[in-house]
C-alpha positions as CSV (number, residue, x, y, z in Angstrom):
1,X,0.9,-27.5,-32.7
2,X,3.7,-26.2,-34.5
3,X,7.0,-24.6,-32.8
4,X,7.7,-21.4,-33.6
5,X,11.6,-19.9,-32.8
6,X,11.9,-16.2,-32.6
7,X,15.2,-14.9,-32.9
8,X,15.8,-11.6,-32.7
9,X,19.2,-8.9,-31.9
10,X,19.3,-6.0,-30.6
11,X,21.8,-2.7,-31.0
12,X,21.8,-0.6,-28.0
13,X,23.1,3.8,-28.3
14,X,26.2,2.5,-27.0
15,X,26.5,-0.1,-29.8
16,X,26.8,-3.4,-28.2
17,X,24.1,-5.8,-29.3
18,X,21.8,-8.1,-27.1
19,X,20.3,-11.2,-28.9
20,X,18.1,-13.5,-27.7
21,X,16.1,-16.4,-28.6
22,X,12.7,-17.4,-27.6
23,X,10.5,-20.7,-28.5
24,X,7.0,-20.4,-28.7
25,X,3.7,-22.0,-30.1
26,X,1.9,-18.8,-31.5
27,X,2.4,-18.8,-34.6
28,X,3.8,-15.0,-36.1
29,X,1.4,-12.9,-38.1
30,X,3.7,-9.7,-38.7
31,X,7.4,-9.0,-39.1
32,X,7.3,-7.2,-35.7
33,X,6.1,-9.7,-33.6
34,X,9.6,-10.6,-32.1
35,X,9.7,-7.8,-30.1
36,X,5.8,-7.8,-29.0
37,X,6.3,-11.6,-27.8
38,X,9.5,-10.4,-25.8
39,X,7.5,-7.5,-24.5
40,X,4.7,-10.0,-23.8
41,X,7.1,-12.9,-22.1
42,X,8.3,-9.7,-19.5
43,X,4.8,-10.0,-18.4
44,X,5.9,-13.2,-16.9
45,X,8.2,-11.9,-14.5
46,X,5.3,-9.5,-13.2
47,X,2.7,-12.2,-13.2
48,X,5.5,-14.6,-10.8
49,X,5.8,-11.5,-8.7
50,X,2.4,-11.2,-7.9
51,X,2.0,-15.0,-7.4
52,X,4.7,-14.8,-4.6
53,X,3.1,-11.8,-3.3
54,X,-0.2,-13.1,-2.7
55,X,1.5,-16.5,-1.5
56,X,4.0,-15.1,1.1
57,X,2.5,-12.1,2.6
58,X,-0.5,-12.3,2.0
59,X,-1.2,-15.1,4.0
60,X,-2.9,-17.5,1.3
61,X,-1.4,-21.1,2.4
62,X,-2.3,-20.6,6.1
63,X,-5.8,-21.9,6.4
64,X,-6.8,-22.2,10.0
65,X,-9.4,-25.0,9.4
66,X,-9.9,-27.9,7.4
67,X,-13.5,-27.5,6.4
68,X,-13.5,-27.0,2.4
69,X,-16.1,-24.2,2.0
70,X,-14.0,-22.1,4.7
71,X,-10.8,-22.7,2.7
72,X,-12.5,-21.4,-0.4
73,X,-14.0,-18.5,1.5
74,X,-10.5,-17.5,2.5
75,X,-9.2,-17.6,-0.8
76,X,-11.4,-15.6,-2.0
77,X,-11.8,-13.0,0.2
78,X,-7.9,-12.8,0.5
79,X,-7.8,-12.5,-3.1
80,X,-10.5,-10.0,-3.1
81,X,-8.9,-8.1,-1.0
82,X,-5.6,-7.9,-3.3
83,X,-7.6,-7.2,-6.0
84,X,-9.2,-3.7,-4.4
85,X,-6.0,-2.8,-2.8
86,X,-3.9,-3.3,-6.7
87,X,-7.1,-1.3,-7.6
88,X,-6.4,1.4,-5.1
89,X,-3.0,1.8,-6.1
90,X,-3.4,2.4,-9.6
91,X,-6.1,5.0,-9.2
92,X,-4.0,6.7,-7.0
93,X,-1.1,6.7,-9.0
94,X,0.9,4.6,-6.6
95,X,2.0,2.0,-9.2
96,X,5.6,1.6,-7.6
97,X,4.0,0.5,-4.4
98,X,2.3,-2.8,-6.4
99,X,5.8,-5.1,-5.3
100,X,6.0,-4.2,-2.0
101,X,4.5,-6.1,0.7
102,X,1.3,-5.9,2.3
103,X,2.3,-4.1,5.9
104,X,5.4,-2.4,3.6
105,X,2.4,-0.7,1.3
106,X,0.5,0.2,4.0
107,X,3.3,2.3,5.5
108,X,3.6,4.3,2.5
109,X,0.2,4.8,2.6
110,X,-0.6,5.8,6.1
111,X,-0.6,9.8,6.9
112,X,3.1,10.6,7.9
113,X,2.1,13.8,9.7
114,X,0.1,14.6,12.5
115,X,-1.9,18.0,13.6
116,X,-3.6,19.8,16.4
117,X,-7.2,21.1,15.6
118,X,-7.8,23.9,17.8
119,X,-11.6,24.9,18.5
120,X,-12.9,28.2,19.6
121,X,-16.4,29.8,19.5
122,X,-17.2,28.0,16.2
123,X,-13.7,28.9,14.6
124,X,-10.5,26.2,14.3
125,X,-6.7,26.4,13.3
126,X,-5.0,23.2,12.4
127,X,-1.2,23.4,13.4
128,X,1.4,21.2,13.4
129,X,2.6,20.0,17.2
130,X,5.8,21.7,17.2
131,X,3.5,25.5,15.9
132,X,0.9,24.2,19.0
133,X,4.5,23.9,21.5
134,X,5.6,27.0,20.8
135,X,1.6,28.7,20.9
136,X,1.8,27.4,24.8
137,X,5.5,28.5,25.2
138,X,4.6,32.1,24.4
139,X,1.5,32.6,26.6
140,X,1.6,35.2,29.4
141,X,1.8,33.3,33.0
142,X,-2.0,34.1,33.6
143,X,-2.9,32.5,30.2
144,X,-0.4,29.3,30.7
145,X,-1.5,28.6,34.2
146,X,-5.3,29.3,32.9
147,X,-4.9,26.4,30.1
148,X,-3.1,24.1,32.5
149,X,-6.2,24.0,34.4
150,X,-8.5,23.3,31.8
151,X,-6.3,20.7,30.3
152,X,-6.0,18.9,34.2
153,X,-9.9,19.3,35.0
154,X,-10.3,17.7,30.8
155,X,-7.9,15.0,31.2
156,X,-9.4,13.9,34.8
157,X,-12.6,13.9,33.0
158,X,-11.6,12.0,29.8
159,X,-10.1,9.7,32.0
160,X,-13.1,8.9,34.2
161,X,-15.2,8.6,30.7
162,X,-12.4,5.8,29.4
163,X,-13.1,3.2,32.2
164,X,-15.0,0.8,31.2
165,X,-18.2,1.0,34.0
166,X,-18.4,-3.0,33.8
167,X,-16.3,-5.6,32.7
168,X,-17.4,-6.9,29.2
């Protein structure tokens, strides 16, 4: 198959020039191809990315048993699975978070805030935990020592329900 050397410079706003030089066995069809094979050899770099993702942190190399059909499971499934989540991330518009690692993603990811849903007679408010300090804070005496009950007798309770009743 034929060699084919595309040369090509570039002239930047500020007016210095970039030229490189890059040696390939497709053959050009158009004038313009210079710059698509360029723009096609970055794609490279993204694909070795991806390669080093899946192989570092993804844990691809550490198979845990030596029976073939396992090892094939595992690639697969890991692979699967960084399939979906590249999936995931481009639906939701998360593109940037495509080179980061797996645990690195997942903290981006994760809900940063937390709230307090507060239920009474088939009506709620969601406030943050600072809005649901400062609710309690402000409380007559009557109604704090009223709610301090409540929340001793409920926490006694949810307490008893949280012990296992036999060993598993």
């Amino acid at each position: 198959m034929p060699l084919c050397l595309i040369v090509n410079r570039e002239t930047f706003a500020d007016g210095h020039e970039h030229l490189w030089m890059l040696l390939d066995t497709k053959p050009l069809v158009h004038r313009d191809d210079p710059a698509a094979r360029r723009t096609e050899y970055a794609l490279r770099t993204l694909i070795e990315e991806e390669h080093r993702q899946i192989k570092c942190f993804w844990d691809l190399a550490s198979f845990t048993s030596p029976n073939f059909n396992l090892v094939v499971n595992q690639i697969a499934f890991v692979l699967l699975a960084y399939s979906l989540l590249q999936l995931y991330l481009l639906r939701k518009g998360r593109k940037e978070l495509n080179r980061r690692t797996r645990s690195r993603a997942r903290d981006y990811l994760l809900p940063q805030d937390s709230f307090i849903i507060i239920y009474y007679a088939s009506k709620f408010a969601i406030v943050s935990s600072l809005e649901y300090t400062e609710l309690l804070l402000t409380l007559s005496e009557e109604a704090r020592v009223k709610i301090l009950k409540k929340t001793r007798r409920l926490r006694r309770g949810l307490a008893e329900e949280l012990k296992a009743p036999r060993p598993p």
